[in-house]
C-alpha positions in Angstrom: -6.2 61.6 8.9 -6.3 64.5 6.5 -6.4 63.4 2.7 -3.8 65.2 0.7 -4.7 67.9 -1.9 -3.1 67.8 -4.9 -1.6 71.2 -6.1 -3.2 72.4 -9.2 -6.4 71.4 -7.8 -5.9 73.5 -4.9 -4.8 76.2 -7.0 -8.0 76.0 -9.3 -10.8 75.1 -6.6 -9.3 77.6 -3.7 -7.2 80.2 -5.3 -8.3 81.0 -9.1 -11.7 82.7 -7.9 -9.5 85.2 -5.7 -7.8 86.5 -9.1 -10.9 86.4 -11.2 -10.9 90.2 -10.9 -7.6 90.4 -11.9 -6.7 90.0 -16.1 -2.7 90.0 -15.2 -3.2 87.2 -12.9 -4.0 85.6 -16.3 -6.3 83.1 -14.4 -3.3 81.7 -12.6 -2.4 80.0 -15.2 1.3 81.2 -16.2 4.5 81.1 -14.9 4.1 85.6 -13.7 1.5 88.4 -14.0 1.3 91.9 -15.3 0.6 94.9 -13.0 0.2 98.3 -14.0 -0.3 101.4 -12.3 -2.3 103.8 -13.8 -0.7 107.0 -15.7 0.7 109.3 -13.0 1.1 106.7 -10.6 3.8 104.4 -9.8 4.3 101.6 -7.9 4.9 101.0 -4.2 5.3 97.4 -3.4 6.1 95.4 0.4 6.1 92.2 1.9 5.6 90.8 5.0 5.4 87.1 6.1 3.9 85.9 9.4 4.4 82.1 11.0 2.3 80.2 13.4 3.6 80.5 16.9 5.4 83.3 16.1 2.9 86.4 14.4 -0.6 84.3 15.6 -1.3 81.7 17.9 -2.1 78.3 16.9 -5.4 78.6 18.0 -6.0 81.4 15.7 -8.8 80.5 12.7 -7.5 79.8 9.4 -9.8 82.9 8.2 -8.5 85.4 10.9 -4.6 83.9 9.6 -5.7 85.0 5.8 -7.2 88.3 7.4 -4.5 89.0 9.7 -1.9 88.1 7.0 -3.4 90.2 4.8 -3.6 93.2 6.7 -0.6 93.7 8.0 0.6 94.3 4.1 -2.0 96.6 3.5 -0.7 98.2 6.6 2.5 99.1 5.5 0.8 100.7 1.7 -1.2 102.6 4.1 1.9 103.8 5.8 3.4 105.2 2.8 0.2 107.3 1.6 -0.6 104.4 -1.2 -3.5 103.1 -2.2 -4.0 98.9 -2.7 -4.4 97.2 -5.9 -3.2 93.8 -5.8 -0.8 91.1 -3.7 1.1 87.6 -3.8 0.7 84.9 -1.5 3.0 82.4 -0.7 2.3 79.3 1.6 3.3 77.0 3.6 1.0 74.1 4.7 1.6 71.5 7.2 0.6 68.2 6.0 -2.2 67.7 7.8 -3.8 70.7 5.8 -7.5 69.7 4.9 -9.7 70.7 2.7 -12.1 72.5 5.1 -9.2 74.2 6.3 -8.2 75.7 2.8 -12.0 77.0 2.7 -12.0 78.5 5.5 -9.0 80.1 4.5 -9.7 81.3 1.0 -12.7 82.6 2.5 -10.8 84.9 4.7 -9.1 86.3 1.1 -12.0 86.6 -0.4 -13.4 88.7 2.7 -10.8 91.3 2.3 -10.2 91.4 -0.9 -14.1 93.0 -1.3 -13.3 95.2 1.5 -10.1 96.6 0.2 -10.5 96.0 -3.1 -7.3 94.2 -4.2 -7.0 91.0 -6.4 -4.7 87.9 -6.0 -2.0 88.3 -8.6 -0.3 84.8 -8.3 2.2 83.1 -5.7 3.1 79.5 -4.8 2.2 76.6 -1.8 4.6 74.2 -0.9 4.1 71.6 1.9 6.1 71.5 5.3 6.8 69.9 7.9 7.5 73.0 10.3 5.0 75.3 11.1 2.4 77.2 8.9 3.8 80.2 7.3 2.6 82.4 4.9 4.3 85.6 3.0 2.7 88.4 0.6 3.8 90.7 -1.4 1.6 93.7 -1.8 1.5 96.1 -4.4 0.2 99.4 -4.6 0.0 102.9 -6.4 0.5 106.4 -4.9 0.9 109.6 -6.9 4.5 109.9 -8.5 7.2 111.1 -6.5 4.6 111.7 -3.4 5.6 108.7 -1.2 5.4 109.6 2.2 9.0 108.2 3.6 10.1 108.1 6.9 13.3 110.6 6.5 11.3 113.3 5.2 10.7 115.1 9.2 11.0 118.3 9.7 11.9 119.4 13.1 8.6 121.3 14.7 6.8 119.0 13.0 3.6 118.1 15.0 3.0 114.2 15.5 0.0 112.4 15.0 -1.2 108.9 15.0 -4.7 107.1 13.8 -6.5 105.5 16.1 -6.2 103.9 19.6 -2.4 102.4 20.8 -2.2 99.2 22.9 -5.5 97.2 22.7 -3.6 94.6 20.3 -0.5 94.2 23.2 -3.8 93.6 25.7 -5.3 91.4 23.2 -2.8 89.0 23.2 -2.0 89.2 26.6 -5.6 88.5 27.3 -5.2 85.1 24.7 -2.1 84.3 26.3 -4.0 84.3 29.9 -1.8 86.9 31.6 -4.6 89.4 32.0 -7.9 88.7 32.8 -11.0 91.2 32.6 -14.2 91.0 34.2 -15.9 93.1 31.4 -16.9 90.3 28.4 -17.3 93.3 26.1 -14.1 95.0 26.6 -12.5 91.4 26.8 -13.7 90.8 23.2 -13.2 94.1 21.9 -9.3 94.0 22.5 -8.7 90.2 21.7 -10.7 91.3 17.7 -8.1 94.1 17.7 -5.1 91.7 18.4 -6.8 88.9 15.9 -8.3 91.3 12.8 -6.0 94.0 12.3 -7.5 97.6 10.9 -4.9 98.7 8.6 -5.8 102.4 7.3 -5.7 102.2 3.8 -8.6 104.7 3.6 -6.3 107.2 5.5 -2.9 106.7 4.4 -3.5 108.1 0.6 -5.5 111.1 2.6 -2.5 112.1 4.3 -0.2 112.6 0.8 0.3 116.5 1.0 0.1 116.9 4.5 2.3 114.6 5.9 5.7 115.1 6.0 6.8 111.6 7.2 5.1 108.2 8.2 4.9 104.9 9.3 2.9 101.8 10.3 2.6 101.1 13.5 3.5 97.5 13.6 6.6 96.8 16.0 5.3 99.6 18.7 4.1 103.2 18.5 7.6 103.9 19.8 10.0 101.6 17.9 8.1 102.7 14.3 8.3 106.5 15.3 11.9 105.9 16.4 12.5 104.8 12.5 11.0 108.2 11.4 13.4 110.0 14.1 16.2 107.8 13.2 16.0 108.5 9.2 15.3 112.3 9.9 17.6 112.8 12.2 15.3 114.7 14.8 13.8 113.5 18.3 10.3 113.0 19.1 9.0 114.5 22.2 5.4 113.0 23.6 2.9 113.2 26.2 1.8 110.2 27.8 -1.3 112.2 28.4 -2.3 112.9 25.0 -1.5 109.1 23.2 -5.0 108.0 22.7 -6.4 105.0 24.5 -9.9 102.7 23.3 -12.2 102.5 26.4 -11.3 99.3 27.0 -7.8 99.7 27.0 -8.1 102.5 29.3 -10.4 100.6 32.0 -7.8 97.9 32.0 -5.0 100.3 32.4 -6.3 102.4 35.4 -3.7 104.0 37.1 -0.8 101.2 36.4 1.6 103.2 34.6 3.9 100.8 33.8 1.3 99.0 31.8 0.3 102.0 30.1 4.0 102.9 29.1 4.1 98.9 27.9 1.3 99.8 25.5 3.7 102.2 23.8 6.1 99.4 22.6 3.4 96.2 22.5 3.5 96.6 18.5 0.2 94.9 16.4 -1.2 98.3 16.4 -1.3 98.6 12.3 -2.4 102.9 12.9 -0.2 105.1 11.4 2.3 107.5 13.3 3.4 110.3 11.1 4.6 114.1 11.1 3.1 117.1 9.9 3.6 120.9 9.9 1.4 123.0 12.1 -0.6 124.5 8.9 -2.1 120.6 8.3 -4.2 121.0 11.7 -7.5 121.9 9.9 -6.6 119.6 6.7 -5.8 116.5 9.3 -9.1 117.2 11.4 -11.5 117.1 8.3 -9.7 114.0 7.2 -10.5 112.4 10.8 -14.1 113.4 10.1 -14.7 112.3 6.8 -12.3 109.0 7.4 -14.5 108.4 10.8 -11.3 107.6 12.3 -9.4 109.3 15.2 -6.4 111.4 14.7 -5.0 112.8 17.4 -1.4 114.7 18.3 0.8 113.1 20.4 3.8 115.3 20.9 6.4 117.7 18.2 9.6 116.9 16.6 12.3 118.9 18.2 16.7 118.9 17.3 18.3 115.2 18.2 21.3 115.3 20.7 24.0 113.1 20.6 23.2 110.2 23.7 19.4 111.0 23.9 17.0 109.0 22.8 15.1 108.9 19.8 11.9 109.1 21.4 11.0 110.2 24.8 8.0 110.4 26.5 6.9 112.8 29.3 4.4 112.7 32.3 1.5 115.0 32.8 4.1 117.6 34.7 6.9 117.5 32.2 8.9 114.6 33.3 10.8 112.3 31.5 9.5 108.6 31.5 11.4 105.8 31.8 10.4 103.1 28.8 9.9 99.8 29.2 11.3 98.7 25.9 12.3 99.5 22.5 9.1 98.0 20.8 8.9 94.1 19.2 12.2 92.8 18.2 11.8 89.9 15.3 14.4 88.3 16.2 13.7 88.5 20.0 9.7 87.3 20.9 7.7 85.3 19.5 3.3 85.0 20.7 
């Protein structure tokens, strides 16, 4: 049986050295902390919480739950053309919590934090008896006034997204046993996408000046660009054709286009989907070269009628496809 860990010593051993870096945190020490963004800057700040079962399966390591945890924040900073200085955590441990566990999972933090370059700021762990849960609050800084928001589309608006769409949904699936590939390599390739998430914080703060309006793309490529749609009051139109698949994703795939439609609303993405005038072409390739990550356009905004959907996505001869879904519904699915 586990031994218990008392709290300020699992403050102090696990959690102190994460917010060394950090002179608000004030060592963890104090009842709040002290963030400032620098002059010109203000602050952008979201939260997300994810719970066992429900965001990662129970089988998942307790450094790919820090990880994962973290990263979906970061996400969402990314998404709104900020860059990452700090966060909260807030946990929820299951009694049985050992100490090799909290390791494993302050290791995790640590990790990311040299990655991205953020510092913990301070939070709070309480014991449960229902399932592990964990919520952050991240905080970033983008230029003042220069968010990149979701109802700022323009209609003719090209739209782009980072990255590959779908190996996360084939992750999971894979985890969950309801695919099964012969190729190890692609196997492994999609269940790290599903398991690490590769939020694009290098990216996001690129795109500040060019992009009109954004989002991360956690709930589905087509539920997130729905919000943009929704909030500008415009209509995306897409090519199946042209929303960009990893190799592996596209060897499962094949020719099942039901499956490839389903990778359009699988969510766990964590790329960015955003709008941008024509003029940004050239700007957009050179920050896909010096980023090193794909950007590719997927389709235009055009006018929204009343009774058509948000989003609609069309064959390779024109035709309108019918969607599987709307994209992940938190109160409707859980891993």
């Amino acid at each position: 049986m586990a031994q218990p860990v008392d709290e300020f010593d699992l403050i102090a051993r696990f959690f102190e050295p994460l917010a060394r870096d950090m002179p608000g945190a004030f060592g963890l020490r104090d009842d709040a902390a002290v963030l400032r963004p620098d002059a010109g800057y203000e602050l952008v700040v979201s939260a997300d919480a994810i719970v066992a079962g429900i965001h990662f399966l129970d089988t998942s390591r307790p450094d790919e739950i820090a990880r994962r945890g973290l990263r979906v924040n970061l996400s969402d900073i990314a998404g709104k053309g900020a860059v990452p200085l700090a966060y909260t955590l807030t946990l929820q441990l299951p009694s049985e919590t050992d100490e090799e566990w909290l390791s494993s999972f302050s290791g995790g933090l640590a990790q990311d934090q040299r990655e991205f370059g953020i510092g913990l700021l301070g939070g709070d762990t309480t014991l449960t008896p229902g399932p592990l849960s964990l919520s952050i609050n991240i905080f970033g800084q983008a230029f003042e006034n220069k968010l990149i928001k979701r109802s700022s589309s323009r209609e003719n608006d090209d739209v782009y997204v980072t990255g590959t769409i779908g190996d996360a949904f084939l992750g999971l699936a894979i985890e969950k046993g309801e695919i099964d590939l012969s190729s190890s390599h692609d196997r492994a390739e999609l269940v790290d996408r599903y398991r690490i998430p590769q939020p694009r914080v290098f990216v996001g703060p690129k795109l500040v000046g060019h992009a009109n309006a954004s989002a991360d793309v956690s709930d589905g490529l087509v539920a997130d660009l729905g919000h943009i749609c929704e909030a500008s009051g415009l209509r995306a139109d897409l090519s199946l054709s042209s929303i960009p698949l990893s190799s592996a994703a596209r060897s499962t795939v094949t020719d099942n286009q039901p499956l490839h439609l389903s990778l359009l609303a699988g969510g766990d993405d964590y790329e960015i989907v955003f709008t941008a005038p024509k003029t940004a072409h050239d700007a957009l390739v050179a920050i896909s070269r010096e980023s090193g990550v794909l950007i590719t356009r997927i389709g235009r905004m055009v006018e929204h009628k009343i009774g058509a959907p948000r989003v609609i996505v069309r064959d390779i001869a024109g035709d309108q496809l019918a969607l599987i879904n709307g994209g992940y519904k938190h109160f409707g699915r859980s891993v």
